[in-house]
C-alpha positions as a printed NumPy array, in Angstrom:
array([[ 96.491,  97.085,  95.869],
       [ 97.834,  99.632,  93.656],
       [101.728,  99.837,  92.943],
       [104.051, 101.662,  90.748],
       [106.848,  99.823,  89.144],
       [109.757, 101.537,  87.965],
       [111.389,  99.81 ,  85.462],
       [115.569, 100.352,  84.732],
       [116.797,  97.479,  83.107],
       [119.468,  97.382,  79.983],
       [116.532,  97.438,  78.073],
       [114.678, 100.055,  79.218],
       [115.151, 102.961,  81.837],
       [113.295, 104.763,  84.337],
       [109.93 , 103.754,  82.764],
       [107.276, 104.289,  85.413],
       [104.249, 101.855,  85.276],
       [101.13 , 101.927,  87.873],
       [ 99.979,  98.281,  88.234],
       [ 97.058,  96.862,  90.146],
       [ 96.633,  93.704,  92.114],
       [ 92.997,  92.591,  92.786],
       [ 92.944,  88.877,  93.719],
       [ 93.559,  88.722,  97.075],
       [ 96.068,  85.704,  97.321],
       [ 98.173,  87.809,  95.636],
       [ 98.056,  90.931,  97.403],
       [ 98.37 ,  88.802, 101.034],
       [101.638,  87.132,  99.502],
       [103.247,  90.648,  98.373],
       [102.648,  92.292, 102.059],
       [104.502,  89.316, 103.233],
       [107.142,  89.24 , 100.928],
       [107.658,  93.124, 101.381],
       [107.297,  92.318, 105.296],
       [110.604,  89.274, 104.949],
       [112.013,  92.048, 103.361],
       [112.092,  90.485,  99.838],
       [111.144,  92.745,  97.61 ],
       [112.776,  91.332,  94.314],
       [110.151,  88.253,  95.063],
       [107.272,  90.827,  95.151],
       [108.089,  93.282,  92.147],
       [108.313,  90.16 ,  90.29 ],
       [104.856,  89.113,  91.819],
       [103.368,  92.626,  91.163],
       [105.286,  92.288,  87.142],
       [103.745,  89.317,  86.17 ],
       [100.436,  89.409,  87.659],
       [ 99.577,  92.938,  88.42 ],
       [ 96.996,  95.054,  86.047],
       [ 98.364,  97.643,  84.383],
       [ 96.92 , 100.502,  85.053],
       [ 98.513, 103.444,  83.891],
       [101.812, 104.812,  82.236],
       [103.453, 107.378,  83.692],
       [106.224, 109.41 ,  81.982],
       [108.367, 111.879,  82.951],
       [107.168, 114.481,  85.302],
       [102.893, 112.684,  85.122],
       [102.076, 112.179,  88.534],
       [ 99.685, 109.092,  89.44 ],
       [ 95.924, 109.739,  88.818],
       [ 95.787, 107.793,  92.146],
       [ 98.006, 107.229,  95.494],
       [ 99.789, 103.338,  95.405],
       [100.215, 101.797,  98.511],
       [103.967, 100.957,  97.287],
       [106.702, 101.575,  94.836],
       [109.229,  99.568,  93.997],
       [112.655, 100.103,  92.127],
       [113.89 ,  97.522,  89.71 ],
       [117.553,  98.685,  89.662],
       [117.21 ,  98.935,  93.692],
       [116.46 ,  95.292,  93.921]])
């Protein structure tokens, strides 16, 4: 599962990040989480034990589609 993170904390803002789950465990807990509608759970889920992947500044579009994106400031 591929997802991109968007970052906007008081540290940093609007930094884009693609991430990558591959254990399965962990990709079966975020589609629940997402599903309870409790996203904060899974965009910490995807933060701490997703892949990164790729960096993606201003105006870079994703080398690849992600099945989700998630907000931090939205959460």
């Amino acid at each position: 599962m591929k997802a991109i993170l968007v970052l906007d904390n008081e540290k940093v803002q609007n930094v884009r990040v693609m991430v990558q789950l591959t254990k399965k465990k962990f990709i079966e807990q975020v589609i629940s989480l997402l599903e309870e509608d409790k996203a904060r759970e899974a965009f910490e889920i995807l933060r701490t034990k997703g892949e990164l992947v790729d960096y993606l500044p201003r105006g870079r579009k994703p080398s690849s589609r992600p099945e989700v994106t998630l907000f931090e400031d939205m959460l």
